[in-house]
N, C-alpha and C positions, 0 to 999 in steps of 0.2 A: 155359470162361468162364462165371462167373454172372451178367453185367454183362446187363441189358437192351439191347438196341438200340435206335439212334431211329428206326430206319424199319424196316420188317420186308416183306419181300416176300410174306405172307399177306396178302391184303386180308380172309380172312374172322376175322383175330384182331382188326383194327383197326377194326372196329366192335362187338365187346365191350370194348373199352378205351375207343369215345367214347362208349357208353350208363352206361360205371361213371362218368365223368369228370363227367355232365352234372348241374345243379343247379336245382332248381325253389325258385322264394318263395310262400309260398301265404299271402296278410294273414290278419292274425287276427279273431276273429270278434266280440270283446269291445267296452267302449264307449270310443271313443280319448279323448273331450275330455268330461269333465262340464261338464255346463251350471253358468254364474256365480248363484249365493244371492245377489247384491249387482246394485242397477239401475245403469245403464252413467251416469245421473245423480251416486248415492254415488261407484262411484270415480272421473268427473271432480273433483269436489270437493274430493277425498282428493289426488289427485294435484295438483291447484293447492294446495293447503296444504302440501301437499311441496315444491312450489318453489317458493312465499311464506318458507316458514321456512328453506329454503338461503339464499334472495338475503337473507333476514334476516342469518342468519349471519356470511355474506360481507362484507354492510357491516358488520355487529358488528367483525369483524376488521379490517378497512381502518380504520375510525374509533380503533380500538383503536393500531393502528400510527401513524397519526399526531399521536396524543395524544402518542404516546411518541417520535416524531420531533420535534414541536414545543416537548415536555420539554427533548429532549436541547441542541435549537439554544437554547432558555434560560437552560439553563444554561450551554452554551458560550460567551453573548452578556456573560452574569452574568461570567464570568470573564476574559475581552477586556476588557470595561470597566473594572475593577479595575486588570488590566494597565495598560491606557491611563494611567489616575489615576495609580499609581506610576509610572510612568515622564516621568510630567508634573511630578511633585513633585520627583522626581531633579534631570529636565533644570533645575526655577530654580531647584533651591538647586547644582548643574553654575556658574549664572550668576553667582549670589551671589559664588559663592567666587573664579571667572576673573576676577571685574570687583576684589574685594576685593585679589588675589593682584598683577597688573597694574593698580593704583595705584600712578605714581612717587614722591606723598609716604608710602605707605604700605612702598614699598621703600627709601627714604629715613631714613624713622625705625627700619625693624628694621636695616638696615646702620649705624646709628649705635651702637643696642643694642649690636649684635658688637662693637662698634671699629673698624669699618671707616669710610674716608675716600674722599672722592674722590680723585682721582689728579691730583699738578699737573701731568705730561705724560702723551698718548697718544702712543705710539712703533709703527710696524710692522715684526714680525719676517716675514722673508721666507726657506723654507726653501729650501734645493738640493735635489738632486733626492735621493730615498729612497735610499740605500746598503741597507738589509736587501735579499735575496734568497730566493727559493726554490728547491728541486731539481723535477725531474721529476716527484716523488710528492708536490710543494705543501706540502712542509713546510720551516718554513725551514733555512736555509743558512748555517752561522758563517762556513765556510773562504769561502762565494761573497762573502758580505757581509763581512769583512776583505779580501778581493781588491778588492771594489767600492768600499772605505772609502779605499785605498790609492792607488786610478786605474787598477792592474795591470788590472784586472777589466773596463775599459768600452771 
């Protein structure tokens, strides 16, 4: 077998395997952090102009958006109102024409126009009961409704 083993019954091989295993850090010698050219005064002030000119931003855009929100309900308001107006102008001349139309001297004179008279009696026709009929699939029925016409059918 060429397979290493995990435990080896040498105890003197197994401390040449944990002196190869073991891992030293040694820091380095060089300079970690250079020192800031700039007083810690300059970049406070650099950094408050930095987020002077984001919150600037921020509302540039919010104000921006509601210019254009306030746009949009104007013109949606612009165009509601219009609606409203025709639909106002509609509804009285709707009135004009009903009240025009339901005049009895005004139904009077065009029934004359035609040739039409009044009537010297009113008579009422009173009908029996429906004879037509339907089948099962609701469509009608000749042979039910000549059965029903006849009496055979009720």
């Amino acid at each position: 077998m060429s397979a290493v083993p995990a435990y080896s019954h040498y105890p003197e091989r197994a401390a040449e395997r944990d002196s190869r295993e073991r891992i030293s850090v040694l820091p380095g010698r060089g300079v970690r952090t250079q020192p800031s050219s700039l007083s810690p005064s300059v970049v406070l002030a650099a950094k408050a102009v930095a987020v002077v000119l984001v919150v600037l931003s921020i509302v540039a855009f919010a104000r921006i958006g509601l210019v254009s929100a306030a746009f949009s309900a104007s013109a949606q308001s612009a165009q509601l109102s219009a609606q409203i107006s025709e639909a106002r102008a509609t509804g009285s001349s709707l009135e004009v024409s009903q009240s025009t139309l339901s005049n009895p001297t005004k139904l009077k004179q065009q029934a004359a126009d035609l040739g039409m008279a009044a009537p010297a009696s009113v008579g009422v026709i009173e009908l029996e009961e429906d004879v037509v009929t339907a089948d099962d699939d609701g469509a009608l029925s000749l042979s039910g409704s000549v059965a029903a016409a006849s009496g055979a059918g009720a």
